[in-house]
mmCIF entry with sequence, helices, sheets and N, C-alpha, C, O atoms, coordinates in Angstrom:
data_MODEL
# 
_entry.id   MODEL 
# 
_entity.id                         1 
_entity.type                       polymer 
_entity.pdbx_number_of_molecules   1 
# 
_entity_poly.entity_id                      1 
_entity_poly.type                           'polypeptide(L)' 
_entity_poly.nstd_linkage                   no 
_entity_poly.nstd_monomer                   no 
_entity_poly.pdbx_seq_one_letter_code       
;(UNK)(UNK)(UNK)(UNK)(UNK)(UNK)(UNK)(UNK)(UNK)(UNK)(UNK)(UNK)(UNK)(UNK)(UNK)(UNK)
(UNK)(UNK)(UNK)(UNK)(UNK)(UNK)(UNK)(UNK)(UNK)(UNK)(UNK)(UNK)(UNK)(UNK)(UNK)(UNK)
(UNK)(UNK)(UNK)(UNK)(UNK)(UNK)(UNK)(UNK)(UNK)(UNK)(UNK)(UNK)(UNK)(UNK)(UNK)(UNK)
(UNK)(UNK)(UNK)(UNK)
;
_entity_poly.pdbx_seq_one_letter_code_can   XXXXXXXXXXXXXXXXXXXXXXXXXXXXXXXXXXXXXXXXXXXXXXXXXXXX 
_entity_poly.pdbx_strand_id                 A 
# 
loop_
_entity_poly_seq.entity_id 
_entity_poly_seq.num 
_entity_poly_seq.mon_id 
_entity_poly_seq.hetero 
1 1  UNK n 
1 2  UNK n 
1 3  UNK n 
1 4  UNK n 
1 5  UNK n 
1 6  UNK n 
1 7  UNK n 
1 8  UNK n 
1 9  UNK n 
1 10 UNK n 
1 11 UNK n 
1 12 UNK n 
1 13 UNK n 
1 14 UNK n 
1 15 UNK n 
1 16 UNK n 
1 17 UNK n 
1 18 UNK n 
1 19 UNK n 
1 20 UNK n 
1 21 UNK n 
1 22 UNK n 
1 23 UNK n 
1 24 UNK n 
1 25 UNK n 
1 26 UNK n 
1 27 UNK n 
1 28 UNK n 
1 29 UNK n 
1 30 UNK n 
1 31 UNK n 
1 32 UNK n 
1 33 UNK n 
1 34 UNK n 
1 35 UNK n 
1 36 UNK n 
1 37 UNK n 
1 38 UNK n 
1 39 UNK n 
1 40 UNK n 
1 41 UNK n 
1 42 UNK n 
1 43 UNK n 
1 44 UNK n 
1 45 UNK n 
1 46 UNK n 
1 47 UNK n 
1 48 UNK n 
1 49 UNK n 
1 50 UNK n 
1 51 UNK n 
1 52 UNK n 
# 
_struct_asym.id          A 
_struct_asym.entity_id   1 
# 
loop_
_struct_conf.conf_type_id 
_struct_conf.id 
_struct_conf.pdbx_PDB_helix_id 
_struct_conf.beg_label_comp_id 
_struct_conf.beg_label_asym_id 
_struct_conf.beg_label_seq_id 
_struct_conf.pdbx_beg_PDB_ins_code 
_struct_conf.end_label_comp_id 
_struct_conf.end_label_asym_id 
_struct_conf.end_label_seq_id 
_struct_conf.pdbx_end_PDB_ins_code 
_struct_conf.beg_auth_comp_id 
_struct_conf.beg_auth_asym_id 
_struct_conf.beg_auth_seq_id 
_struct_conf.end_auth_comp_id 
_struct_conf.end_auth_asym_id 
_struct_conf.end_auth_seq_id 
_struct_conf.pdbx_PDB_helix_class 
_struct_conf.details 
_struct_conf.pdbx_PDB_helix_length 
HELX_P HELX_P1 AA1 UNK A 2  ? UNK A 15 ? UNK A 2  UNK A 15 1 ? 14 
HELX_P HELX_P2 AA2 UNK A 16 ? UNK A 20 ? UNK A 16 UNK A 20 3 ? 5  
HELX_P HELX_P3 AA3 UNK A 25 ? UNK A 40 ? UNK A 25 UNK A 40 1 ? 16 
# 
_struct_conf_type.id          HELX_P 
_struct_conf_type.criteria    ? 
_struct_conf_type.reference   ? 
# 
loop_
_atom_site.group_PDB 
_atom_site.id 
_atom_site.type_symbol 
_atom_site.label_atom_id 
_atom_site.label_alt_id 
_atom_site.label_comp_id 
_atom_site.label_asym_id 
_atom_site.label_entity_id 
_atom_site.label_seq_id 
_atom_site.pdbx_PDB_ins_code 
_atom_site.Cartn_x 
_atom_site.Cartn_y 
_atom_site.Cartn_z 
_atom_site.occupancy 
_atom_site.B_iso_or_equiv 
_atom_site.pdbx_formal_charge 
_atom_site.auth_seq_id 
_atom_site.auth_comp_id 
_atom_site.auth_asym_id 
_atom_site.auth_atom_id 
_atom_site.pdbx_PDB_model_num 
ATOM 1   N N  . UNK A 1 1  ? 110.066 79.698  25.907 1.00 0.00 ? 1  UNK A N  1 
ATOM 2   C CA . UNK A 1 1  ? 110.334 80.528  24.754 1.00 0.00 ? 1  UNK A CA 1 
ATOM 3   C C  . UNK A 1 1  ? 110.639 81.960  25.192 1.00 0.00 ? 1  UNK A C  1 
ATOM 4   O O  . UNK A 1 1  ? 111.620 82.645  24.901 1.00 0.00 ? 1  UNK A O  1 
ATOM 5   N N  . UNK A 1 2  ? 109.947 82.159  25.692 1.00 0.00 ? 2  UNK A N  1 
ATOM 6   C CA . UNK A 1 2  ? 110.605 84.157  26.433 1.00 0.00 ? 2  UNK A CA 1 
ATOM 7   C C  . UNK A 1 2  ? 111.477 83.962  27.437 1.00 0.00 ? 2  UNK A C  1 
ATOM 8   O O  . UNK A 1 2  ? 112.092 84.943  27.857 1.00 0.00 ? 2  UNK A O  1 
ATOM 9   N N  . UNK A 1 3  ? 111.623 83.114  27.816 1.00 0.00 ? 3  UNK A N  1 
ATOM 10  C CA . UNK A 1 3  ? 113.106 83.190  28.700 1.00 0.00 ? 3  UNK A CA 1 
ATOM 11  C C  . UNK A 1 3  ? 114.332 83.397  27.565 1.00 0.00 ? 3  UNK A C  1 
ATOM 12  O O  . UNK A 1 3  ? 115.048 84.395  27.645 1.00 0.00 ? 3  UNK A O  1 
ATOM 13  N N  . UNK A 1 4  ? 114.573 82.205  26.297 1.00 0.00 ? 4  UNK A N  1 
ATOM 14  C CA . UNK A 1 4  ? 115.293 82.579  25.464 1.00 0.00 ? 4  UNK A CA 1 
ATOM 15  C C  . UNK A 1 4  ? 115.325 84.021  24.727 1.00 0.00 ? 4  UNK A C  1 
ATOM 16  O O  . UNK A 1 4  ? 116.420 84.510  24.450 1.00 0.00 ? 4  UNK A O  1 
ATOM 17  N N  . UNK A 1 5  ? 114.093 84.717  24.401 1.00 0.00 ? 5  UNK A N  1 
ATOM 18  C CA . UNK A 1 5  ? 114.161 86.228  24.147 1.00 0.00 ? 5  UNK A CA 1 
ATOM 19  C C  . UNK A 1 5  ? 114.720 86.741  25.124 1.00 0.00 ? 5  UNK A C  1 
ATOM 20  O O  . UNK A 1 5  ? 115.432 87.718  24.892 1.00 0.00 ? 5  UNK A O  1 
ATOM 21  N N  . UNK A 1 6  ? 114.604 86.319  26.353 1.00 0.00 ? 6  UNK A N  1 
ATOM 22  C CA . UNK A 1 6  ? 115.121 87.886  27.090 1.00 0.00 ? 6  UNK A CA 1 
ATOM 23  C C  . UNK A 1 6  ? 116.464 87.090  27.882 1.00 0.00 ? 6  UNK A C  1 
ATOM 24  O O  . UNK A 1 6  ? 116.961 87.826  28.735 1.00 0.00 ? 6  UNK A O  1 
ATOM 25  N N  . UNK A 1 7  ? 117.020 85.978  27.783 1.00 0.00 ? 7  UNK A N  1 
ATOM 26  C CA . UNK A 1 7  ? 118.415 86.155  27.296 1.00 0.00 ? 7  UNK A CA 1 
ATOM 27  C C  . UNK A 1 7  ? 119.088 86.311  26.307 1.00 0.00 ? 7  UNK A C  1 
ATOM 28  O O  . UNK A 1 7  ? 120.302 86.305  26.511 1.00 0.00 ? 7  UNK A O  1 
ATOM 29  N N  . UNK A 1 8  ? 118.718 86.468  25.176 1.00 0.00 ? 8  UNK A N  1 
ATOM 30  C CA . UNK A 1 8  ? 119.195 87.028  24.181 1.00 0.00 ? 8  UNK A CA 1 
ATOM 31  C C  . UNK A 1 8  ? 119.119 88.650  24.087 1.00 0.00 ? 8  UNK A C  1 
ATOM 32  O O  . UNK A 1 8  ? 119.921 89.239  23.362 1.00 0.00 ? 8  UNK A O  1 
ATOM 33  N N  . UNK A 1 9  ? 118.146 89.355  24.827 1.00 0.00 ? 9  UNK A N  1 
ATOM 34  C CA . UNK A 1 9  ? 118.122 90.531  24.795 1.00 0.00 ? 9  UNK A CA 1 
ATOM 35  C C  . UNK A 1 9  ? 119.342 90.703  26.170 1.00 0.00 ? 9  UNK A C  1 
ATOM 36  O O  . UNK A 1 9  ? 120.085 91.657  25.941 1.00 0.00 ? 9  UNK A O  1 
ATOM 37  N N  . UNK A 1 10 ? 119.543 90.260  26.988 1.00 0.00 ? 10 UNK A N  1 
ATOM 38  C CA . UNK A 1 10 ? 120.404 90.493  28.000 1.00 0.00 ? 10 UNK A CA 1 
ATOM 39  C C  . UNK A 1 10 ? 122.005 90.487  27.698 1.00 0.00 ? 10 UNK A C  1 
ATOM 40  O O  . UNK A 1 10 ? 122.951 91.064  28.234 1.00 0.00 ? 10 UNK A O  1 
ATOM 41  N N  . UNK A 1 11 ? 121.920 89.795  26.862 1.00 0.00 ? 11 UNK A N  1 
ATOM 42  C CA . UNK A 1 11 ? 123.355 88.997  25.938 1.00 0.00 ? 11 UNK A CA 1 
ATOM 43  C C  . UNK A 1 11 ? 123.345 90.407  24.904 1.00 0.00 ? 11 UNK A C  1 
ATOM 44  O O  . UNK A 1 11 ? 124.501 90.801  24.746 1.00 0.00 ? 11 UNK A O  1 
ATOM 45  N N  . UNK A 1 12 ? 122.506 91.105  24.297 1.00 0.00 ? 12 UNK A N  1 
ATOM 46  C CA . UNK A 1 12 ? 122.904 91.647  23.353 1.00 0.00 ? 12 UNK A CA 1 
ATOM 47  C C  . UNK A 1 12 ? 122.944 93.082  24.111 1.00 0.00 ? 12 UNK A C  1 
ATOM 48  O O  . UNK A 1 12 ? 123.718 93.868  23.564 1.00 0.00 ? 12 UNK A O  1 
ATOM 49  N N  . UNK A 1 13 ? 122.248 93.612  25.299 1.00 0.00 ? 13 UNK A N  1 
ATOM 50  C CA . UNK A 1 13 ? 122.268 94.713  26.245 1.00 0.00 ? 13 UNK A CA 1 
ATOM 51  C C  . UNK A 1 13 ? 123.611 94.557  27.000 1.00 0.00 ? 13 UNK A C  1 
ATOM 52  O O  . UNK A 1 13 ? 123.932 95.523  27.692 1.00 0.00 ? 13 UNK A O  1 
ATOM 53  N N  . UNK A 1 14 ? 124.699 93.170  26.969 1.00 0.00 ? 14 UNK A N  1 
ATOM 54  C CA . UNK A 1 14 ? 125.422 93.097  27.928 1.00 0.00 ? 14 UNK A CA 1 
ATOM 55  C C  . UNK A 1 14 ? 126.500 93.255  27.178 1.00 0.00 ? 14 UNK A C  1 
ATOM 56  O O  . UNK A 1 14 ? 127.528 93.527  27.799 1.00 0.00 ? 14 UNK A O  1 
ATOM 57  N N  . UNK A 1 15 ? 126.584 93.152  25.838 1.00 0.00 ? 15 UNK A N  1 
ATOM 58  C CA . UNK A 1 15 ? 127.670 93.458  24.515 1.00 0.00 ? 15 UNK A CA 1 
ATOM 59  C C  . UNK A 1 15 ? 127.690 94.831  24.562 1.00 0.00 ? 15 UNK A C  1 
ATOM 60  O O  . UNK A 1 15 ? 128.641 95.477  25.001 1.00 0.00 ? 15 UNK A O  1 
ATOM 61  N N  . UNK A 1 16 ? 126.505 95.380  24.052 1.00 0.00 ? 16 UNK A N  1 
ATOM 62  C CA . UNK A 1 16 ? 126.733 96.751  24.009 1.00 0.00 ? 16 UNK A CA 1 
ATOM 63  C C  . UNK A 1 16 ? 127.770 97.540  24.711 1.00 0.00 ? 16 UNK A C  1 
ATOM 64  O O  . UNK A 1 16 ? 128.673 98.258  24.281 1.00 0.00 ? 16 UNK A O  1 
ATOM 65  N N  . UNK A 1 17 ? 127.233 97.070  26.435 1.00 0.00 ? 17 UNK A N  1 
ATOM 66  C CA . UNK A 1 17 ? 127.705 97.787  27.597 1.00 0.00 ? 17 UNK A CA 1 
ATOM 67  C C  . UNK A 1 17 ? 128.994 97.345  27.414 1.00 0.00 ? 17 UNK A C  1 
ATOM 68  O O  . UNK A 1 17 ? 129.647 98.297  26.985 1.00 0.00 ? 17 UNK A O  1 
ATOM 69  N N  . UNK A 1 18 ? 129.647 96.407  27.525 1.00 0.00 ? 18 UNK A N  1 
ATOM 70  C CA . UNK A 1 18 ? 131.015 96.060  27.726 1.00 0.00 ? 18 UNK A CA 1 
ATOM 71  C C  . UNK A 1 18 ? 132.153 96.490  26.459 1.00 0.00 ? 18 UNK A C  1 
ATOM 72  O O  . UNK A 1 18 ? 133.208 97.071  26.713 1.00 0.00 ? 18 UNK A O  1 
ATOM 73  N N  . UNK A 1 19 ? 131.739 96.103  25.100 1.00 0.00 ? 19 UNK A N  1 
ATOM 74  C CA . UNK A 1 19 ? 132.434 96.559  24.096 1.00 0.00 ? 19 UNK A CA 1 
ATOM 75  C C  . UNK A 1 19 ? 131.844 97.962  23.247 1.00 0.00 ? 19 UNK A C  1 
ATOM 76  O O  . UNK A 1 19 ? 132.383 98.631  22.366 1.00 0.00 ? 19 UNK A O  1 
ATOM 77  N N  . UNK A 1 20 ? 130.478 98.097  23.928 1.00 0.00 ? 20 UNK A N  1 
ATOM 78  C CA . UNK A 1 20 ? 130.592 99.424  23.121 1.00 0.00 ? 20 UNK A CA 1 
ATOM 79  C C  . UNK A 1 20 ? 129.924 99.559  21.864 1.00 0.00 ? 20 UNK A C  1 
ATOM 80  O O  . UNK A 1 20 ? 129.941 100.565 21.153 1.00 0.00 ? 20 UNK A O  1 
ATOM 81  N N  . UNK A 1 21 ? 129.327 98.468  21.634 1.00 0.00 ? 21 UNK A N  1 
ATOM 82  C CA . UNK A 1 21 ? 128.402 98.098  20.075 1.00 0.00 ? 21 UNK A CA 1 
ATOM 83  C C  . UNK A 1 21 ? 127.732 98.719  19.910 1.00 0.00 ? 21 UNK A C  1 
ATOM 84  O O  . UNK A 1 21 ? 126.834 98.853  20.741 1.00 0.00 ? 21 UNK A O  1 
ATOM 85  N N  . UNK A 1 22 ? 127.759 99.626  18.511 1.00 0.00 ? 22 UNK A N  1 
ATOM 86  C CA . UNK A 1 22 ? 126.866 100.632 17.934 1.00 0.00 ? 22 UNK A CA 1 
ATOM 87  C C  . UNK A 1 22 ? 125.752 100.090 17.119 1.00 0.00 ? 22 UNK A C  1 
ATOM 88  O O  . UNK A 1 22 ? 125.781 100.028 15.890 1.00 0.00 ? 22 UNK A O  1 
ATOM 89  N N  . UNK A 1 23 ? 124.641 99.649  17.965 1.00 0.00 ? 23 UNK A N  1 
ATOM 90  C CA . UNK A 1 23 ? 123.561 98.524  17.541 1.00 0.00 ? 23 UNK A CA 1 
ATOM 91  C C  . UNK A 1 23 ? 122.648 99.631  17.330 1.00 0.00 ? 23 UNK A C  1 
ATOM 92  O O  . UNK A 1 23 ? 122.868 100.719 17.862 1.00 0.00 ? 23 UNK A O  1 
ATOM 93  N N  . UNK A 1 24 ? 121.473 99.396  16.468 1.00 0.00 ? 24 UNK A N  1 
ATOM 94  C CA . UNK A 1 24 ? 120.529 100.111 16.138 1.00 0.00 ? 24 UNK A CA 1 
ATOM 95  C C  . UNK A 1 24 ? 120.058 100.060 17.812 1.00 0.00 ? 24 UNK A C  1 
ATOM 96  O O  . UNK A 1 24 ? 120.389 99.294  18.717 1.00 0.00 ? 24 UNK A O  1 
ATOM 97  N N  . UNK A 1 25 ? 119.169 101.195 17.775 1.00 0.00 ? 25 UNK A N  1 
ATOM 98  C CA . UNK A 1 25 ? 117.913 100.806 18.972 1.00 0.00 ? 25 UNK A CA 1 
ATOM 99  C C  . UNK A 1 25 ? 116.648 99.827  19.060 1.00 0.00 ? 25 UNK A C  1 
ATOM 100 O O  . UNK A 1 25 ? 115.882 99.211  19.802 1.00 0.00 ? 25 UNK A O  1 
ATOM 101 N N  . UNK A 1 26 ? 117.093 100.222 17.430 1.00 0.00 ? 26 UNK A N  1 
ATOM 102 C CA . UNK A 1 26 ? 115.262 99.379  17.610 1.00 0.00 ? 26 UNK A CA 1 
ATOM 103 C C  . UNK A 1 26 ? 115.241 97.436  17.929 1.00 0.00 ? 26 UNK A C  1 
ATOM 104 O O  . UNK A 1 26 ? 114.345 96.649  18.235 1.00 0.00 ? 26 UNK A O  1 
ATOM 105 N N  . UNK A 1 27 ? 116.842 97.285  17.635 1.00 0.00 ? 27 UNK A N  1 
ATOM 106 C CA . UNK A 1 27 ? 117.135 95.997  17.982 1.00 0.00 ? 27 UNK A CA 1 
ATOM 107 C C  . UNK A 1 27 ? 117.002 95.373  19.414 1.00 0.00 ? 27 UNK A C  1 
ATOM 108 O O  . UNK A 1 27 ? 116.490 94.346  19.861 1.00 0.00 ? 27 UNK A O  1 
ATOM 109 N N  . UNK A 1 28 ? 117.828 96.659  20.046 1.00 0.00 ? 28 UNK A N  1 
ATOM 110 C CA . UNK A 1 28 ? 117.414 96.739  21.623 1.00 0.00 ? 28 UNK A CA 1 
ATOM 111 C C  . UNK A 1 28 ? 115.614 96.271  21.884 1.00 0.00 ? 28 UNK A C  1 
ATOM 112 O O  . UNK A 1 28 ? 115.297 95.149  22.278 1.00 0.00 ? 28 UNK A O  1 
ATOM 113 N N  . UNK A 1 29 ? 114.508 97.472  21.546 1.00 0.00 ? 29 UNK A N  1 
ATOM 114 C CA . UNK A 1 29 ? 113.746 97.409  21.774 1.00 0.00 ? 29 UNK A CA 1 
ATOM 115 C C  . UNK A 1 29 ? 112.662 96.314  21.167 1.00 0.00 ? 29 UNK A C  1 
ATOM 116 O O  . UNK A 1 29 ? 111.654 95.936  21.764 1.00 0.00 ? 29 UNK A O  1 
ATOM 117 N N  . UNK A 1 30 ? 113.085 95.891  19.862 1.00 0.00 ? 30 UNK A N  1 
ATOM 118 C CA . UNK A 1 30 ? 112.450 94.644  19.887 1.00 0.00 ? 30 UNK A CA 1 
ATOM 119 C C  . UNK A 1 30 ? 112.349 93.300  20.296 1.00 0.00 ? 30 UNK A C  1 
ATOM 120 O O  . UNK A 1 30 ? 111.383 92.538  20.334 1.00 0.00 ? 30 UNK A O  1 
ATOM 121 N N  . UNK A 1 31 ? 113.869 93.116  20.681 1.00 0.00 ? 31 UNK A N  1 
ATOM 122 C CA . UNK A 1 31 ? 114.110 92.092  21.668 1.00 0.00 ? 31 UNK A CA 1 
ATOM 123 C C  . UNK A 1 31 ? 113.541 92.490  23.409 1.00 0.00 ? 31 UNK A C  1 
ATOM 124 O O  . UNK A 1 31 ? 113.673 91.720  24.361 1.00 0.00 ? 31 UNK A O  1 
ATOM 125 N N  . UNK A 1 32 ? 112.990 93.694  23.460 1.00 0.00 ? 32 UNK A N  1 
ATOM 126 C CA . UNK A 1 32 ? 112.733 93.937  24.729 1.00 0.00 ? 32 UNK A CA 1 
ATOM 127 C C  . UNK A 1 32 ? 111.264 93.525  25.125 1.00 0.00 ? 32 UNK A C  1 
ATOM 128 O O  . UNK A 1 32 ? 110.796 93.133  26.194 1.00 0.00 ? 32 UNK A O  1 
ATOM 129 N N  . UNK A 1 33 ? 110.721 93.745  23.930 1.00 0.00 ? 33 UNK A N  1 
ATOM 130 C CA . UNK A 1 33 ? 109.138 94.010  23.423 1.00 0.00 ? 33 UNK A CA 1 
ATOM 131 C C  . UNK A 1 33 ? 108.464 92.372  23.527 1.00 0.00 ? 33 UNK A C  1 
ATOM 132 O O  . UNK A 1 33 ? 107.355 92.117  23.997 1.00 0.00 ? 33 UNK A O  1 
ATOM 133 N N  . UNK A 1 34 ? 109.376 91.431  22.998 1.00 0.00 ? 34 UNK A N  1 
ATOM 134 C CA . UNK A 1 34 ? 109.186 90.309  22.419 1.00 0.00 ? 34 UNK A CA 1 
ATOM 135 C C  . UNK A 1 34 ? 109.435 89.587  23.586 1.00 0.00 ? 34 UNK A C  1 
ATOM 136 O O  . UNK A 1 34 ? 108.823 88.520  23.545 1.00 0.00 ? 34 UNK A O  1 
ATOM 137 N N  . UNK A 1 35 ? 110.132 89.740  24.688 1.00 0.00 ? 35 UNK A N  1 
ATOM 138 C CA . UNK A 1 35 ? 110.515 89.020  25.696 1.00 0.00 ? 35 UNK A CA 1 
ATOM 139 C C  . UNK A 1 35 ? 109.167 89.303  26.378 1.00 0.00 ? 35 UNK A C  1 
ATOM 140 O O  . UNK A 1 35 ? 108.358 88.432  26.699 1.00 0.00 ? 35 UNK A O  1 
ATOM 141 N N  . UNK A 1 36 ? 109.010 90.746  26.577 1.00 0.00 ? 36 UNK A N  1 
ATOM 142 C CA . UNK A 1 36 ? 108.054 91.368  27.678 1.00 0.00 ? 36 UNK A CA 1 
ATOM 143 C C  . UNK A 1 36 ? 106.467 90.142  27.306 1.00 0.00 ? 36 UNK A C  1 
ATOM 144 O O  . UNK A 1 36 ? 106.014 89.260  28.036 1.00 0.00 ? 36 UNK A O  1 
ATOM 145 N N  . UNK A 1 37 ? 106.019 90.572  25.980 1.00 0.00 ? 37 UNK A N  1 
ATOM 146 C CA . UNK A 1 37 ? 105.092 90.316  25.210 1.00 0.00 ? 37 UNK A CA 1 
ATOM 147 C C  . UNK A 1 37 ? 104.996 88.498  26.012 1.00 0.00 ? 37 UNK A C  1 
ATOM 148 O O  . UNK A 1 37 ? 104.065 88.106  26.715 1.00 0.00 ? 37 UNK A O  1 
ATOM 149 N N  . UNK A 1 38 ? 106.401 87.576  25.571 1.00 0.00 ? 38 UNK A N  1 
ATOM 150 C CA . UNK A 1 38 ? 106.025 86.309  25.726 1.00 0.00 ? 38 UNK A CA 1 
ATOM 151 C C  . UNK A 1 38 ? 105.982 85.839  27.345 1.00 0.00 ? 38 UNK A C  1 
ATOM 152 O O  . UNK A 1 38 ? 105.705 84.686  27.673 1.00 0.00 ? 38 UNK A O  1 
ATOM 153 N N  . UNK A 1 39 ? 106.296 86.904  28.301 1.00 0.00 ? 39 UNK A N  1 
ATOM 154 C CA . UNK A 1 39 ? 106.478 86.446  29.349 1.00 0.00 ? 39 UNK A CA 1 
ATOM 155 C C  . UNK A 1 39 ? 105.279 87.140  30.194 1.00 0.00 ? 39 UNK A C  1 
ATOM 156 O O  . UNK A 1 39 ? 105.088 86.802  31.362 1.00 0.00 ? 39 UNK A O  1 
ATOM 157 N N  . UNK A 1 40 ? 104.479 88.122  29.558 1.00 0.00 ? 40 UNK A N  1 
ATOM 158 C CA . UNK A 1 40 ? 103.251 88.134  30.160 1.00 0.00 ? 40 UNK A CA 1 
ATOM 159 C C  . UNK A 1 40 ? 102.321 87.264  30.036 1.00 0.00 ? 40 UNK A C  1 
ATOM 160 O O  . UNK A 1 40 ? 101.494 86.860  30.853 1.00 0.00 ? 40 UNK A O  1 
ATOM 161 N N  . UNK A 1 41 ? 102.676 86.758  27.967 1.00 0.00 ? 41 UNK A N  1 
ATOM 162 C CA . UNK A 1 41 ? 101.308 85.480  27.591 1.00 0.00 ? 41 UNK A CA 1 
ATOM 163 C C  . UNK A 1 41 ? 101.857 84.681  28.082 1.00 0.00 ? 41 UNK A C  1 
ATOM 164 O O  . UNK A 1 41 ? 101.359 83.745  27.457 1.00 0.00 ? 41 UNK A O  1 
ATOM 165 N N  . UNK A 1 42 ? 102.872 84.002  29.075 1.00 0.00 ? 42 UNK A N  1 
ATOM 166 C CA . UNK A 1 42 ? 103.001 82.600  29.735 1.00 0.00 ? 42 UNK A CA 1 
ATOM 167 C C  . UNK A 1 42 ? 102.309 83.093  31.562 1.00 0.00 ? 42 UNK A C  1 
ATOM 168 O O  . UNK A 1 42 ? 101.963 82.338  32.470 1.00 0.00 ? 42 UNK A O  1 
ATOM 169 N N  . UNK A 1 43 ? 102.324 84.305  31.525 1.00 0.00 ? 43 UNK A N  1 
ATOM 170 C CA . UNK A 1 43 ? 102.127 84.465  33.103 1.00 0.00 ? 43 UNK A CA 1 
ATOM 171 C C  . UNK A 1 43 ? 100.880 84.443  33.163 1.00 0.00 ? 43 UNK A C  1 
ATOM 172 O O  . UNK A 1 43 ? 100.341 84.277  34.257 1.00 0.00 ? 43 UNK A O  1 
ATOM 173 N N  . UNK A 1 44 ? 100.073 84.619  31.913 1.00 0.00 ? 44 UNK A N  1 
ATOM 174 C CA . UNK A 1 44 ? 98.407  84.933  32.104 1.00 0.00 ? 44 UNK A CA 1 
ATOM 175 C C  . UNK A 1 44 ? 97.798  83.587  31.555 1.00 0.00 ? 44 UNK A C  1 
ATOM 176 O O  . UNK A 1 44 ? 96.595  83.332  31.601 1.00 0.00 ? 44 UNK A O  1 
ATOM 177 N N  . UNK A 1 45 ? 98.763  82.757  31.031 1.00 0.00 ? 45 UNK A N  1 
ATOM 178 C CA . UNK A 1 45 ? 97.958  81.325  30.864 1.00 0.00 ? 45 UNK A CA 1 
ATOM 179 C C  . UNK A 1 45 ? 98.355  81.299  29.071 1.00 0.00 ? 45 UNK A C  1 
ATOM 180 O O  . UNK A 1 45 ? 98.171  80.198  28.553 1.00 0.00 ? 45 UNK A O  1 
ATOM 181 N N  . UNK A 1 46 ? 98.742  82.135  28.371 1.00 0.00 ? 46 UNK A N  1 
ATOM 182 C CA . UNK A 1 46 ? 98.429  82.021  26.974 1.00 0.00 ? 46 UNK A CA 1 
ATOM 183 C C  . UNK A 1 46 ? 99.687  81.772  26.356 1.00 0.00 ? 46 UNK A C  1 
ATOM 184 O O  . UNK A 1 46 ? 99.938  82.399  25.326 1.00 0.00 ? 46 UNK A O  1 
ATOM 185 N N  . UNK A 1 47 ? 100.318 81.162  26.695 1.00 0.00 ? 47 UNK A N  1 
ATOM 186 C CA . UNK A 1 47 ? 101.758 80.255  26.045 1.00 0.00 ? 47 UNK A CA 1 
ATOM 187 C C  . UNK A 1 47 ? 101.232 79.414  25.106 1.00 0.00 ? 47 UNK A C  1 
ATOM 188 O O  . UNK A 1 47 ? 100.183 78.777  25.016 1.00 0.00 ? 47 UNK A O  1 
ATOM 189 N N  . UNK A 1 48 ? 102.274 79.568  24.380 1.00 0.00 ? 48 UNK A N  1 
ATOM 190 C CA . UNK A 1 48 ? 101.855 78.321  23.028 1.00 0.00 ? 48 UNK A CA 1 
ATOM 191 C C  . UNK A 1 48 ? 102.871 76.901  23.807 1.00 0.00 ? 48 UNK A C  1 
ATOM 192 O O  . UNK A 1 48 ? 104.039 76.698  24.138 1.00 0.00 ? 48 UNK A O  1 
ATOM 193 N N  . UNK A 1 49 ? 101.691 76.254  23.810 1.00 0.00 ? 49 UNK A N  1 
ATOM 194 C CA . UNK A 1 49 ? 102.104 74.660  24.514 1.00 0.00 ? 49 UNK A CA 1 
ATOM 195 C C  . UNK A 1 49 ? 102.259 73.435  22.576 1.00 0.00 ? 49 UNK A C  1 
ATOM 196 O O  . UNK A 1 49 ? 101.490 73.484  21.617 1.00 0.00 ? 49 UNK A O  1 
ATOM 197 N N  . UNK A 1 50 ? 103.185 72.791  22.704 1.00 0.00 ? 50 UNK A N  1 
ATOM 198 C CA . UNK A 1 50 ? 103.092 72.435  21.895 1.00 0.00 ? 50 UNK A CA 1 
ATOM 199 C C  . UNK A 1 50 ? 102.525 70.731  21.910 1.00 0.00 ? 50 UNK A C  1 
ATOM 200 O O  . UNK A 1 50 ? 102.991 69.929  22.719 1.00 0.00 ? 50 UNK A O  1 
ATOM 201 N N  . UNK A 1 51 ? 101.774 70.459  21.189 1.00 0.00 ? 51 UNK A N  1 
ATOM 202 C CA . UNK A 1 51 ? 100.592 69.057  21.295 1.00 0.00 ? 51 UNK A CA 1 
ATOM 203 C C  . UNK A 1 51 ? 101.911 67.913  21.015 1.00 0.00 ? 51 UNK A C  1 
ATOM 204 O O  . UNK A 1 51 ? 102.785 68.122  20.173 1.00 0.00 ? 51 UNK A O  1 
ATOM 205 N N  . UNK A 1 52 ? 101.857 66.671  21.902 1.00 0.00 ? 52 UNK A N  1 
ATOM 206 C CA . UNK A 1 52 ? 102.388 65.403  21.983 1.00 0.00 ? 52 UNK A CA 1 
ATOM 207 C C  . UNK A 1 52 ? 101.415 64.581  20.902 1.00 0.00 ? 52 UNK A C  1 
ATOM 208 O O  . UNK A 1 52 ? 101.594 63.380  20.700 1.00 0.00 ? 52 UNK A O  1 
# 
């Protein structure tokens, strides 16, 4: 799941740069926040695993 946030934040940091997209910031930074956020709770053990 935070791999998909933070290619989507990479994808939307990589638009900007190339065409120039006048994106809010805070779009930037919540996709930044949300990646960071899910890829520390998978590094420290606290990923949401989903039950079989």
């Amino acid at each position: 799941m935070a791999h998909i946030f933070l290619a989507l934040y990479l994808i939307v940091v990589g638009l900007s740069v190339l065409f120039g997209l006048a994106l809010p910031a805070w779009i930037h930074g919540l996709l930044a926040l949300i990646a960071g956020i899910l890829l520390l709770a998978e590094r420290f053990g606290l990923g949401v695993r989903r039950k079989l």
